[in-house]
N, C-alpha and C positions, 0 to 999 in steps of 0.2 A: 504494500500500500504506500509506503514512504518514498517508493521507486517511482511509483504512479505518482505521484503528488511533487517530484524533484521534476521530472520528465514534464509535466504538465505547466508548472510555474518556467522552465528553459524555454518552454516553446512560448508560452506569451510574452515574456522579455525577447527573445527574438521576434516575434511578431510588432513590438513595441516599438522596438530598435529601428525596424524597416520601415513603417511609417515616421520616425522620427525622422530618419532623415533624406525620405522622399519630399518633407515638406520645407527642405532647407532651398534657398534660392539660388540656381542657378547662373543668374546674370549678374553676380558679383565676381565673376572671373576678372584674374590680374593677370596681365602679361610678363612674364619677364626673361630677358633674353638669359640664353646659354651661357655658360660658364665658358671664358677663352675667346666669348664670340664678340669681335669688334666691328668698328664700322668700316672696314677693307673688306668685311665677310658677308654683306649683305649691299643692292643694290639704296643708294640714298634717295628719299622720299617716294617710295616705291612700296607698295605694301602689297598679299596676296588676301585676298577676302572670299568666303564664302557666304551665303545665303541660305537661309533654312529655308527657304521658296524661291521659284523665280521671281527676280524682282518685276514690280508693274511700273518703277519710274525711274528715271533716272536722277541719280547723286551730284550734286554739283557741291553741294557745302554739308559741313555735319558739323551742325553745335547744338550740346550737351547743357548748355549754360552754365560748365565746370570750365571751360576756356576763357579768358577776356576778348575783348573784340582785336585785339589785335593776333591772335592766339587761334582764332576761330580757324577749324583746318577746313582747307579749300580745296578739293578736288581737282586738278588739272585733266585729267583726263580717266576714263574707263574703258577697257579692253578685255573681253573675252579671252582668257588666258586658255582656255583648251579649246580649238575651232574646231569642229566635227564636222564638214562642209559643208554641203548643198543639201539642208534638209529635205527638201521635195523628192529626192532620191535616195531617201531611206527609208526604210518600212517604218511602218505605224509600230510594229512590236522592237524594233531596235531604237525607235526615236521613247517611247518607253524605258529600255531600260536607259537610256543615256540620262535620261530623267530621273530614273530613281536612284542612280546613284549620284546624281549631282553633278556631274561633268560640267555640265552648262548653266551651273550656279557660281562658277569660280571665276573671279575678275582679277586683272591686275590693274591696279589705281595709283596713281600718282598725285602727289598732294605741294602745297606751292609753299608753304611756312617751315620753317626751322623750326619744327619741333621735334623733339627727339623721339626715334621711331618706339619705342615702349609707350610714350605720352599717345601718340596717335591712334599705336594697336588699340590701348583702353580704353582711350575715347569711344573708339568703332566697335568696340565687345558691349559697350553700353546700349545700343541698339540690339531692341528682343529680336532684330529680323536678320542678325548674323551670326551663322555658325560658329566660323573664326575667323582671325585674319592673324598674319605673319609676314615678318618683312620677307621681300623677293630673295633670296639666298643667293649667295654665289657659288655654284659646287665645282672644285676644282680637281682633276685626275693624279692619285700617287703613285702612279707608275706606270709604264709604258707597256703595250700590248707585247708578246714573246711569239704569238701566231704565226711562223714562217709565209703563211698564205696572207696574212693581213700585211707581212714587212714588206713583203715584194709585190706587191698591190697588185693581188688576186684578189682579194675580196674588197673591190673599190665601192660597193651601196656600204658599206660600213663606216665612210670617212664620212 
């Protein structure tokens, strides 16, 4: 019975636990860059953002009213960062899943003020209608291909 009664109080403290903190809020995410990561490691005023939806408008300025007006970050421009091509010529079931995974929710944005790229990411996490956003990275190669077919350019769609 005391087995019964241990088991039964674990399971509603686990059951407690899980709503506790299913009810904790989300949209207090903080960005903060990588340890070693500086700004020679990432593209400047350049940030990658996603969308929990397709967006229906276009971005030109984003204030939180945690910025000052000279502070306010201004979008310079938006670009579809993965271009899938010619939708008219892809099926309704592959323009689906390109959708459900998001592909075509992910933009790269550039922004016109000197703020430092952590201040911005926050800014733009503060909005309920972005997944994430991260600055443009710059990914550099540590070592050089050994491929004999790649060294003597046989295999030239690889460069």
């Amino acid at each position: 019975m005391k087995r019964l009664l241990y088991l039964f109080s674990f399971c509603l403290l686990f059951i407690y636990q899980s709503f506790a903190f299913a009810g904790e809020n989300d949209s207090l995410k903080i960005y903060h860059l990588p340890k070693r990561v500086t700004s020679k490691d990432y593209l400047p005023n350049t940030l990658i953002i996603k969308y929990k939806d397709n967006p229906v408008k276009s971005l030109k300025t984003f204030d939180t009213n945690n910025l000052t007006k000279t502070d306010k970050l201004i979008f310079t421009y938006k670009k579809q960062f993965l271009v899938s091509g010619d939708l008219t010529k892809v099926t309704l079931s592959d323009q689906k899943s390109i959708d459900q995974i998001g592909l075509n929710r992910i933009f790269q944005v550039g922004y016109s003020n000197q703020i430092s790229v952590e201040n911005a990411i926050n800014e733009i996490l503060k909005d309920t209608t972005i997944e994430y956003a991260e600055p443009s990275f710059i990914y550099n190669t540590f070592a050089d291909p050994n491929d004999p077919s790649y060294v003597n350019g046989l295999q030239n769609y690889l460069i």
